[in-house]
N, C-alpha and C positions, 0 to 999 in steps of 0.2 A: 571565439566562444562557440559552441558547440551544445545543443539540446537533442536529447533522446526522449519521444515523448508518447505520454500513454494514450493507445488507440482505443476507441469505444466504437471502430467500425462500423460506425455511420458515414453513410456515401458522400456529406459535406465536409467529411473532417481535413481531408488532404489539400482542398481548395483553401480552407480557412485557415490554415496552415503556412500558405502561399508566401514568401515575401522576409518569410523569418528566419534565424539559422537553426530549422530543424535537418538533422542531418541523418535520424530513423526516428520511425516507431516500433513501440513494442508491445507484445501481447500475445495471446495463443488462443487455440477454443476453448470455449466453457469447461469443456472436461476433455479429456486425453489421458493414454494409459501411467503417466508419469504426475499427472496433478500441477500444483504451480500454490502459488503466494496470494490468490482469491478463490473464494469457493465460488463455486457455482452458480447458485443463486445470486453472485452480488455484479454478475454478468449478463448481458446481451445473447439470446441463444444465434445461432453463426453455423451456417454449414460447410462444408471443406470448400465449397463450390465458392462461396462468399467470401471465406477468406482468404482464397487464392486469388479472387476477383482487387480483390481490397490492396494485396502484397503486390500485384504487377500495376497498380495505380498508382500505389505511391512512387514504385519504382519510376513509371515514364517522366515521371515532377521529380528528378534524381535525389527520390529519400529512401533509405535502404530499410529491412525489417529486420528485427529482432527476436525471434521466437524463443519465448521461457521455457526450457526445460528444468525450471529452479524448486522443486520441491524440496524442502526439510528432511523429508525420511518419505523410500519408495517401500517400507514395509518390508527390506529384502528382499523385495522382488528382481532387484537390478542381479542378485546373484543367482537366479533361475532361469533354466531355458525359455518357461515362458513370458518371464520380463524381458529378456534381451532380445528374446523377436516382435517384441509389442515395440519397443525403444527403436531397435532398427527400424521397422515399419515407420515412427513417428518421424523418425531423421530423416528419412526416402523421400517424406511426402511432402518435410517443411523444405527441404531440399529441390526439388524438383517445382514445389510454388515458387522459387523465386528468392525464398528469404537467404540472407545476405548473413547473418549469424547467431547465433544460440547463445544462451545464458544458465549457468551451469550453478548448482550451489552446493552440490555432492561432489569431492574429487574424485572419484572411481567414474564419473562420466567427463571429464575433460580428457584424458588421454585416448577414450571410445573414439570419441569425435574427432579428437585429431587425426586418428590411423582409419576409422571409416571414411570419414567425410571433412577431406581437409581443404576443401572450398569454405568449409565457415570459417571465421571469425568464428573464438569464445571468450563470452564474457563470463566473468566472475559476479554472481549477484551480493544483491546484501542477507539473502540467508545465510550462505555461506559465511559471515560476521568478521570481515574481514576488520579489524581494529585495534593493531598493533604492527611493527615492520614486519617481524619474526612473519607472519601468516602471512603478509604482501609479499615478501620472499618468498615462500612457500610456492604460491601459486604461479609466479612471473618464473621460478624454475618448471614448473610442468609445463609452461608453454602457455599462459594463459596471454589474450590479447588487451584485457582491459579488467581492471578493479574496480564496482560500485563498493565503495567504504561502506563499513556499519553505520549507517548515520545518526542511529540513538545512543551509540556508542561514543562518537567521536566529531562529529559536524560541531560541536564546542570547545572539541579538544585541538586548542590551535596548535602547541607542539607538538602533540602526536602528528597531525595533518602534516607538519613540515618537518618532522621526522621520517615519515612513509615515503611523501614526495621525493625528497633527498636520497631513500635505499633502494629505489625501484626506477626503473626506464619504461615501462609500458604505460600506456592509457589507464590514466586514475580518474572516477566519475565519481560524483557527489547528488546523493539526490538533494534538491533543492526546498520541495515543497512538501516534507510529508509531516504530522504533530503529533509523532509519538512521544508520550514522556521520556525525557532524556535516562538513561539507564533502565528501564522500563522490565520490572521483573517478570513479569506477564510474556515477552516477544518470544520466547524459546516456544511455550506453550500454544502462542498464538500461529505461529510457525507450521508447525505441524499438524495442529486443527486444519491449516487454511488449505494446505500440501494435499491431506487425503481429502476433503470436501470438493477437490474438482478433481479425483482420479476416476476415472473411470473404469469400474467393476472392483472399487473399492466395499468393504461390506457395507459401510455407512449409508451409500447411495445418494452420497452428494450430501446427505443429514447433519446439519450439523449447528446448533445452536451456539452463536459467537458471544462466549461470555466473556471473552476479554475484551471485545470491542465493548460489552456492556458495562464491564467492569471502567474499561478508562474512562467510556463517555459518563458515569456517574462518578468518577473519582473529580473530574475536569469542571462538575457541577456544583462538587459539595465543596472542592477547595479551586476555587478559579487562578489562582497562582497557577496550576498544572498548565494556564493554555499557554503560558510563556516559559516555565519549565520544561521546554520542546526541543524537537530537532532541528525545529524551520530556518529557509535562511530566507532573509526579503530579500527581496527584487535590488532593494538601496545596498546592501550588504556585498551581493557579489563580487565589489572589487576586491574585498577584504582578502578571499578566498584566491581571486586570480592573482592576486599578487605574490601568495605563497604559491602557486602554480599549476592549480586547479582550474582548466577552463571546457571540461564536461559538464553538464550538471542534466540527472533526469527530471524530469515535469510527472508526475502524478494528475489525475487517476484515472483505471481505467474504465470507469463506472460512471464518469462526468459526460454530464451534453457535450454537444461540440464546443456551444457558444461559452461553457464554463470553461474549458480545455483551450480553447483561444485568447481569453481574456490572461489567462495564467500566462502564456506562450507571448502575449503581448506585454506585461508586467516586466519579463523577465528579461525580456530582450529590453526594452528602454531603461530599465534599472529604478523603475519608480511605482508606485500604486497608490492612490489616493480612495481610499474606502474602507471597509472589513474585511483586515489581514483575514479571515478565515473563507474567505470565500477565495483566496487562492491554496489555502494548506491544509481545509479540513479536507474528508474521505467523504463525507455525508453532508444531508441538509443543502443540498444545490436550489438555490432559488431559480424559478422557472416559471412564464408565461402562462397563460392560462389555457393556448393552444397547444403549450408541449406537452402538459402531466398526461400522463399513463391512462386509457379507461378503468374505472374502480372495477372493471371485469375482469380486465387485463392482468390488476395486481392479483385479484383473487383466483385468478389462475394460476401466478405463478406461486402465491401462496401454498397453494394446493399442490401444488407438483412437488417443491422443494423440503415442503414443512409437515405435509398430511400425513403422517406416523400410527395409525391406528397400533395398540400393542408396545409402539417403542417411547412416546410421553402423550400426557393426558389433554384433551382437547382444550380442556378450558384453560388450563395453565398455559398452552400455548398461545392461544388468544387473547392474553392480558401482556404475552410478551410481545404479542404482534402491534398491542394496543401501546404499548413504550416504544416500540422500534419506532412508529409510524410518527408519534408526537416528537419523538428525538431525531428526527430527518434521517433514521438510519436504512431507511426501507423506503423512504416517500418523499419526496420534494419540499421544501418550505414553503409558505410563500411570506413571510418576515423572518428577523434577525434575534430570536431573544438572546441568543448573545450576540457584543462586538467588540472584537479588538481593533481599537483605530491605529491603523499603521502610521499616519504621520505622527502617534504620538509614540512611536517606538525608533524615533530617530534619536540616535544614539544608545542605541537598548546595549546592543553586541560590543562596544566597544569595551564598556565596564565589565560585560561577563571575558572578555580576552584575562581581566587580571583575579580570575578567581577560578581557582581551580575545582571544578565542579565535582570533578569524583571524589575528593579526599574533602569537601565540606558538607555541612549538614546543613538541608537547608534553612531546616527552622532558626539557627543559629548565624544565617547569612543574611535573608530580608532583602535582600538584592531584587529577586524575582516580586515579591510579595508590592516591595515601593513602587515597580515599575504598573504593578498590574493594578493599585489606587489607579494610576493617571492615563491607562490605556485601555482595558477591561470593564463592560458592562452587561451584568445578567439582569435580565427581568425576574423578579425577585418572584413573582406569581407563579410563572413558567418554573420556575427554580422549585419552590416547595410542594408546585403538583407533581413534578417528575422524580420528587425526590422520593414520596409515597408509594410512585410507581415502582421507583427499584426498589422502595423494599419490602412492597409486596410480591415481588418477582424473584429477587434473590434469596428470600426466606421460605418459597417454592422450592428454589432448586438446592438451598442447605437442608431444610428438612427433607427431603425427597418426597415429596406431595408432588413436584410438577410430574413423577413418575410414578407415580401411587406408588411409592415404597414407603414401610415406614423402619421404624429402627427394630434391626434383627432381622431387615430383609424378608418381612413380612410385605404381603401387596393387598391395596384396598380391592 
């Protein structure tokens, strides 16, 4: 068994690490000319110096790096003189750090890398939505080294899983721990929001309000079915997976402390967790010590840099969604649980969904998910109907276009 796992390049991560079978990490800077699968803002700022520092550390502890070059869409830049010399420069530099292989999710940059730079390793990410044989084929013909599957696509779908296994020879990775809604119509969207939000000398300038992240975590709130209607797979589950012949799996995120990023890595390797499945598979809401959280300066700093738009949306409607991010752990640490899914009460959850075929049923008409989440799922019901308020007085901002002083006919206040 084998873990790929997400760096937050903090100087204790590689120590904490120590003892497990991590066998890389992955991540890139905040922004770079090609972007990636987080924006900006939901990043550790890092200078090349640092994360050069960080990539020959891990390496001496023999864990190798993985550097994302996985954006959804380069804007067509990858077909301009001046994209292809920002890309070369970016490949020189992860190259010459140390990092061991790239992670591609555009095919027109895997055969790049293979004829520039054929000391990487590349990986196939999960932008690239690898979730069906036909496309796993696809890629192990261009020469790719390893497939992370679609996981909202198919981490449920057991035949597919042992259909792909079965048509390909190369390294197939499963991310482990992420809770997007399974089929989740939202990811194409979200994809490319998150692509241009860390490019750099993108127009946006890293700007970018995550309405789909806002969109799930209140979809997750108003029907709690949704936290089990997921991609996750527990810690207890993994044999399910190695037995059809999957023994990759990546660890998310890369926005977690260390100590949350160790407890996961610890979970996953004994094959057990005794607490709040979500404190190994949400993105957000990291419970943290009273010595760790952020100075309230610190956040209004970074507030300020990522979010401060004079001309591009209105200040107050930004600041009531700042006021939901921070109560929804999406910006700010918790320090309680209003929600919890009790993981030992979802022993035996996966077995039942192996004989239901999730894409061809409807769930309301299934209750599968619904009975499991009676006896495993608990929301604070207070927490529930004040956040609910929140989003919709936030999303009736951004339908009306009030959070942009527009009004209808493209009028502005």
């Amino acid at each position: 068994m084998r873990f790929s796992v997400a760096t937050n390049f903090q100087p204790d991560l590689v120590a904490a690490l120590q003892g497990y079978p991590v066998t890389e990490l992955f991540g890139k800077l905040p922004s770079d000319p090609v972007g990636g699968g987080r924006a900006s803002f939901m990043l550790s700022p890092l200078s090349a110096h640092a994360f050069e520092r960080h990539v020959r550390e891990a390496r001496a502890k023999g864990i190798g790096f993985n550097y994302l070059v996985n954006p959804a869409c380069l804007d067509n830049l990858e077909y301009t003189r001046k994209g292809q010399t920002a890309l070369e420069r970016l490949l020189g530099f992860v190259e010459d750090c140390g990092v061991s292989s790239v992670t591609v999710s555009l095919p027109f940059l895997l055969p790049i890398i293979k004829k520039r730079h054929p000391r990487l390793k590349v990986r196939v990410g999960v932008y690239a939505r690898v979730d069906c044989v036909a496309k796993a084929r696809f890629w192990e013909e261009m020469g790719a080294d390893c497939i992370t599957l679609e996981s909202i696509a198919i981490n449920r779908d057991f035949a597919m899983l042992k259909a792909i296994r079965r048509a390909v020879k190369l390294e197939l990775q499963l991310i482990a721990n992420s809770n997007c809604m399974i089929f989740c119509p939202l990811s194409g969207q979200h994809m490319v929001n998150l692509s241009h939000a860390s490019q750099k000398g993108h127009a946006s300038r890293g700007f970018m309000i995550d309405y789909c992240a806002l969109r799930c975590s209140h979809d997750k709130l108003a029907d709690p079915t949704h936290f089990l209607r997921s991609e996750f797979i527990r810690p207890e589950d993994l044999g399910i997976y190695r037995e059809l012949g999957f023994d990759s799996f990546k660890i998310l995120e890369r926005g977690a402390p260390t100590p949350v990023l160790a407890t996961r890595v610890r979970a996953y390797t004994e094959g057990r967790f005794d607490g709040n499945l979500l404190e190994l598979i949400q993105p957000y809401g990291y419970k943290v010590r009273g010595e760790e959280k952020p100075g309230r300066l610190a956040e209004l700093r970074r507030f300020l840099r990522y979010f401060f738009r004079p001309g591009v949306v209105k200040a107050g409607g930004l600041l009531r969604l700042k006021r939901l991010a921070e109560k929804r752990g999406l910006i700010r640490a918790l320090e309680r649980d209003p929600v919890r899914v009790d993981n030992r009460a979802l022993d035996g959850f996966v077995e039942g969904i192996r004989d239901i075929g999730c894409r061809e049923t409807a769930c309301g008409e299934c209750g599968y998910c619904a009975r499991w989440t009676e006896r495993a799922v608990t929301v604070d019901e207070e927490y529930r109907r004040e956040m609910m308020e929140l989003y919709r007085e936030v999303f009736e901002e951004m339908y009306s276009g009030a959070l942009w002083g527009v009004r209808q006919g493209g009028r502005h206040d």
